[in-house]
MDTraj code that builds the backbone (N, CA, C; nanometers):
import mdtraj as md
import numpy as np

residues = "UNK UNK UNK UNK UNK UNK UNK UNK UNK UNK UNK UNK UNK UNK UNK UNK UNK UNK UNK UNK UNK UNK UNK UNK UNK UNK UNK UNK UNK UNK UNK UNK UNK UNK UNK UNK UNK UNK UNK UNK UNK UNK UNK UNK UNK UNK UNK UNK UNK UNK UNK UNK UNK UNK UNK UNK UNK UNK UNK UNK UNK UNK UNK UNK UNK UNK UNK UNK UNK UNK UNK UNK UNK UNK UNK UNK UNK UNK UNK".split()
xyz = np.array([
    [-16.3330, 6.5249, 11.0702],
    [-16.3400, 6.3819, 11.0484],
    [-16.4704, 6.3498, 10.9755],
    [-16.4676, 6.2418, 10.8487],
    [-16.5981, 6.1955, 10.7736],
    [-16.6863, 6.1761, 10.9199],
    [-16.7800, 6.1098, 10.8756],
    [-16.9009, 6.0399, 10.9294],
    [-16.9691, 5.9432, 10.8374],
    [-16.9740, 5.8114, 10.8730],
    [-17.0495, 5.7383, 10.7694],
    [-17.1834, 5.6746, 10.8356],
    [-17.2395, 5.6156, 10.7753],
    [-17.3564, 5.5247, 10.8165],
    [-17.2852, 5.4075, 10.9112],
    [-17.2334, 5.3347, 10.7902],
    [-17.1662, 5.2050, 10.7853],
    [-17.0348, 5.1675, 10.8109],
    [-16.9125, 5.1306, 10.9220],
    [-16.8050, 5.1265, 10.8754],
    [-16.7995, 4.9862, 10.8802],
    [-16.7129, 4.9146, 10.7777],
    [-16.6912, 4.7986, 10.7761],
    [-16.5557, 4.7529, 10.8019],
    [-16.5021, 4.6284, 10.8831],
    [-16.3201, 4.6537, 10.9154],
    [-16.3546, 4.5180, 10.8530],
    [-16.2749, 4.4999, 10.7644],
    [-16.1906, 4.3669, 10.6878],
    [-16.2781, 4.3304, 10.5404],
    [-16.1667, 4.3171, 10.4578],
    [-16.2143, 4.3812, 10.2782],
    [-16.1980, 4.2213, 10.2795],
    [-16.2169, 4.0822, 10.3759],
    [-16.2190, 3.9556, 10.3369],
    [-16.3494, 3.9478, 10.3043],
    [-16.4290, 3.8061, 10.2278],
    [-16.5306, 3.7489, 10.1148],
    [-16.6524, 3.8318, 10.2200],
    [-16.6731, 3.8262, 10.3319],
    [-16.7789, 3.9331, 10.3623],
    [-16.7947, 4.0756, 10.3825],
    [-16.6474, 4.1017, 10.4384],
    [-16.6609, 4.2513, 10.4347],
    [-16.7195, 4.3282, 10.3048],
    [-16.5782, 4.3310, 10.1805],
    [-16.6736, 4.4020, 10.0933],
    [-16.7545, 4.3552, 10.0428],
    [-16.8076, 4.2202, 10.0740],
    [-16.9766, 4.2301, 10.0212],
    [-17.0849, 4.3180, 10.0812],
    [-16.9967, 4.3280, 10.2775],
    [-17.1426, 4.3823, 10.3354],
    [-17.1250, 4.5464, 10.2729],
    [-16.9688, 4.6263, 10.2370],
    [-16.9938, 4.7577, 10.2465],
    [-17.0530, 4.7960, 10.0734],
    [-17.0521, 4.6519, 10.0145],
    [-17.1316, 4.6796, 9.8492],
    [-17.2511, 4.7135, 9.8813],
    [-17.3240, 4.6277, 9.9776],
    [-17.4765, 4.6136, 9.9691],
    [-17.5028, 4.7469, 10.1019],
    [-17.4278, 4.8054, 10.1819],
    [-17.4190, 4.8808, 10.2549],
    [-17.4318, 5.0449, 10.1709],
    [-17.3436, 5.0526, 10.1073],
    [-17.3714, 5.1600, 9.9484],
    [-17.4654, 5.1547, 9.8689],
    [-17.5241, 5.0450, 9.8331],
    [-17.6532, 4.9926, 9.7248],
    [-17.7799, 5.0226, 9.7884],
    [-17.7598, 5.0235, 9.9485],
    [-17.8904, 5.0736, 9.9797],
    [-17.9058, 5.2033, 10.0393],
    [-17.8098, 5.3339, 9.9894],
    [-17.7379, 5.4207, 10.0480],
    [-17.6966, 5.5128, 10.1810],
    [-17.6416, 5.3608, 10.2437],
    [-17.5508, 5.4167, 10.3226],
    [-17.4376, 5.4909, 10.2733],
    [-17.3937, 5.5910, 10.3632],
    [-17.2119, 5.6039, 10.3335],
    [-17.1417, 5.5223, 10.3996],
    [-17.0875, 5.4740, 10.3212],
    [-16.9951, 5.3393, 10.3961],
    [-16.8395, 5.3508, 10.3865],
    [-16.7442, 5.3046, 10.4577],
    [-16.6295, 5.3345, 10.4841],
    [-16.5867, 5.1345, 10.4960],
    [-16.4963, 5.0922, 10.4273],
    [-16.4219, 4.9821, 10.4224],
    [-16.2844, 4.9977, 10.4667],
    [-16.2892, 4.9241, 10.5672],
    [-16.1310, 4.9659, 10.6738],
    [-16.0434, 4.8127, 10.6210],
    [-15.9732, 4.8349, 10.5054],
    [-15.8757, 4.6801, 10.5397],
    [-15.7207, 4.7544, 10.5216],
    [-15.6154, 4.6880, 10.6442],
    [-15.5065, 4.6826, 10.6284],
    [-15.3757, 4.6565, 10.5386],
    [-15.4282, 4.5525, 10.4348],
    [-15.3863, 4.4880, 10.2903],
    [-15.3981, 4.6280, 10.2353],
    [-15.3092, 4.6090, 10.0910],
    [-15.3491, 4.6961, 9.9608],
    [-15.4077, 4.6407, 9.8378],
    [-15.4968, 4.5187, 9.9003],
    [-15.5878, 4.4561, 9.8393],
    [-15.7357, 4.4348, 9.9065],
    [-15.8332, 4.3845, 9.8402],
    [-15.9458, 4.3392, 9.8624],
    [-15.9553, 4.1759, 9.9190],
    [-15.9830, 4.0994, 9.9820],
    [-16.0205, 3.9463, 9.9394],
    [-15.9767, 3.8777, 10.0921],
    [-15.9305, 3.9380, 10.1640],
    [-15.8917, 3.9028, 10.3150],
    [-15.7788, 3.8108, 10.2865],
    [-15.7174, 3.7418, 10.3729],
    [-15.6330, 3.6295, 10.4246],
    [-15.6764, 3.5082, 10.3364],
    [-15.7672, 3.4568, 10.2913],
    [-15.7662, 3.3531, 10.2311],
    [-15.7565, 3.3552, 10.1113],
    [-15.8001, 3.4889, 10.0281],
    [-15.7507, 3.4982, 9.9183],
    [-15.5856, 3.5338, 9.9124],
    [-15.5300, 3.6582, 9.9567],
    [-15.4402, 3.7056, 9.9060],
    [-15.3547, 3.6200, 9.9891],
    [-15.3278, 3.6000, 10.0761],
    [-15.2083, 3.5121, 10.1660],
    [-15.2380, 3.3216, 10.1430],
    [-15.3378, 3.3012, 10.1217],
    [-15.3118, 3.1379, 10.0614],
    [-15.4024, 3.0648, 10.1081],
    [-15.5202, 3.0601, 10.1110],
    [-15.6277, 2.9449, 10.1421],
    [-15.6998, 2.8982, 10.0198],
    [-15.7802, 3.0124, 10.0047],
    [-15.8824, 2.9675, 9.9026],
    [-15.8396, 2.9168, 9.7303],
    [-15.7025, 2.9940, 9.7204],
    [-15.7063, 2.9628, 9.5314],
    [-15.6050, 2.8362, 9.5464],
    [-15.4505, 2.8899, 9.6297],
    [-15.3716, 2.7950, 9.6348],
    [-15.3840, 2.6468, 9.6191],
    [-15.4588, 2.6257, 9.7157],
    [-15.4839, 2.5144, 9.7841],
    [-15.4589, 2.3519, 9.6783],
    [-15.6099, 2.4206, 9.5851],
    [-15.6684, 2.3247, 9.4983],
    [-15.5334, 2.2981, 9.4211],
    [-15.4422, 2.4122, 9.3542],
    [-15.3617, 2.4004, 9.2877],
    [-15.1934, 2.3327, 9.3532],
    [-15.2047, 2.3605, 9.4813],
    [-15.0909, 2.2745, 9.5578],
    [-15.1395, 2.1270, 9.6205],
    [-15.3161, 2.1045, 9.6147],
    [-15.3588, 1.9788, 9.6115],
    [-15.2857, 1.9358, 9.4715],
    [-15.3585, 1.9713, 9.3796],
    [-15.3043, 1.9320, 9.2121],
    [-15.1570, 1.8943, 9.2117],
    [-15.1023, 1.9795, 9.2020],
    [-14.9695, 1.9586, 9.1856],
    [-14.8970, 1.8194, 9.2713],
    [-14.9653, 1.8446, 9.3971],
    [-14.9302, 1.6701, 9.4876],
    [-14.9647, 1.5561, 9.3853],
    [-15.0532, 1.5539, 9.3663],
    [-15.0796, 1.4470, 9.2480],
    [-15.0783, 1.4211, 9.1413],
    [-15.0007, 1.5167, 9.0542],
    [-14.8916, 1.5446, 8.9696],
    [-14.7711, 1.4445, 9.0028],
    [-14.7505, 1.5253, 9.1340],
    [-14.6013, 1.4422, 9.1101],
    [-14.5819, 1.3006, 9.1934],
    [-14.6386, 1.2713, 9.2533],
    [-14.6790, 1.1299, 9.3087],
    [-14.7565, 0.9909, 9.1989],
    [-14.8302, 1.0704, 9.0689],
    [-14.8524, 1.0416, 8.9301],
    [-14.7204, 0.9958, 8.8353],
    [-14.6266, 1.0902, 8.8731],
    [-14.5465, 1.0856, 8.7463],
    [-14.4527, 1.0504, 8.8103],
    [-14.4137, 1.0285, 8.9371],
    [-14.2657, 0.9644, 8.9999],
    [-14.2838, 0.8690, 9.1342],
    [-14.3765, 0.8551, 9.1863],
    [-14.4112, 0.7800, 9.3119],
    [-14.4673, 0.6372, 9.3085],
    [-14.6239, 0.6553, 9.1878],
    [-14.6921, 0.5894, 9.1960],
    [-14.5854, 0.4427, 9.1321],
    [-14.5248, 0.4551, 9.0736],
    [-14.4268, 0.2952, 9.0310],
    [-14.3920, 0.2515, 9.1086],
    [-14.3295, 0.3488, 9.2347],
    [-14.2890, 0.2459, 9.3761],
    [-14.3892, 0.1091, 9.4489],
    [-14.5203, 0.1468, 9.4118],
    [-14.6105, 0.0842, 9.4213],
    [-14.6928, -0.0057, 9.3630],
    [-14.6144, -0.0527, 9.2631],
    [-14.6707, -0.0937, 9.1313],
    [-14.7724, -0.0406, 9.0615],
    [-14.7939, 0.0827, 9.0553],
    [-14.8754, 0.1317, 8.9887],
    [-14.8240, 0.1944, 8.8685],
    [-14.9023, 0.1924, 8.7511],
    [-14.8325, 0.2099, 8.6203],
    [-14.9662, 0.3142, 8.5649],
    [-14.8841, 0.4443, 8.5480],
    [-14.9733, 0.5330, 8.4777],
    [-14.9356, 0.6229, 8.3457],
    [-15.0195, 0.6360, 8.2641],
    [-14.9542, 0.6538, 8.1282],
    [-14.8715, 0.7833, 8.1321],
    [-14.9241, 0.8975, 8.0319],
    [-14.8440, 0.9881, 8.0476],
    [-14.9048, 1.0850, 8.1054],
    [-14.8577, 1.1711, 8.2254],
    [-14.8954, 1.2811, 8.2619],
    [-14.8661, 1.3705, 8.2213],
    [-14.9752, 1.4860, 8.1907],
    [-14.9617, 1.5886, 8.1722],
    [-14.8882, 1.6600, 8.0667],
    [-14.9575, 1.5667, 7.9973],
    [-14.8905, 1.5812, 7.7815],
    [-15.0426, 1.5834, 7.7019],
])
top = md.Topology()
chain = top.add_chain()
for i, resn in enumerate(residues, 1):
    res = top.add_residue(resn, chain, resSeq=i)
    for name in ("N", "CA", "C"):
        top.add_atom(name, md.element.get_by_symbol(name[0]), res)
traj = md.Trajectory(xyz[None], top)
């Protein structure tokens, strides 16, 4: 079995930062994530990028089909 300095469990926004700076100051470091990605749960499963863009999109379409229910009159979206 290896042996490292450092093991780190979860490749989310701190893990592989700590096992970057964990290597940079040379440890041997070992990064334990379950994914076959980097970026934890909020990147790859839906917090951090989604969000802004499923905020956006709400007001997209509440812009271009809602807001008249209300008398609100808005020019053209998204042309």
């Amino acid at each position: 079995m290896d042996k490292y300095d450092l093991v780190v469990i979860g490749a989310g926004p701190g893990g592989y930062v700590a096992a970057i700076r964990g290597a940079q100051l040379g440890f041997k470091t070992a990064l334990i994530e379950k994914r076959g990605t980097l970026g934890g749960t909020c990147l790859n499963v839906g917090a951090s990028l989604p969000k802004p863009l499923l905020d956006s999109s709400e007001h997209y379409l509440k812009a271009s089909k809602e807001f008249d229910m209300h008398g609100i009159k808005v020019g053209s979206v998204g042309h």
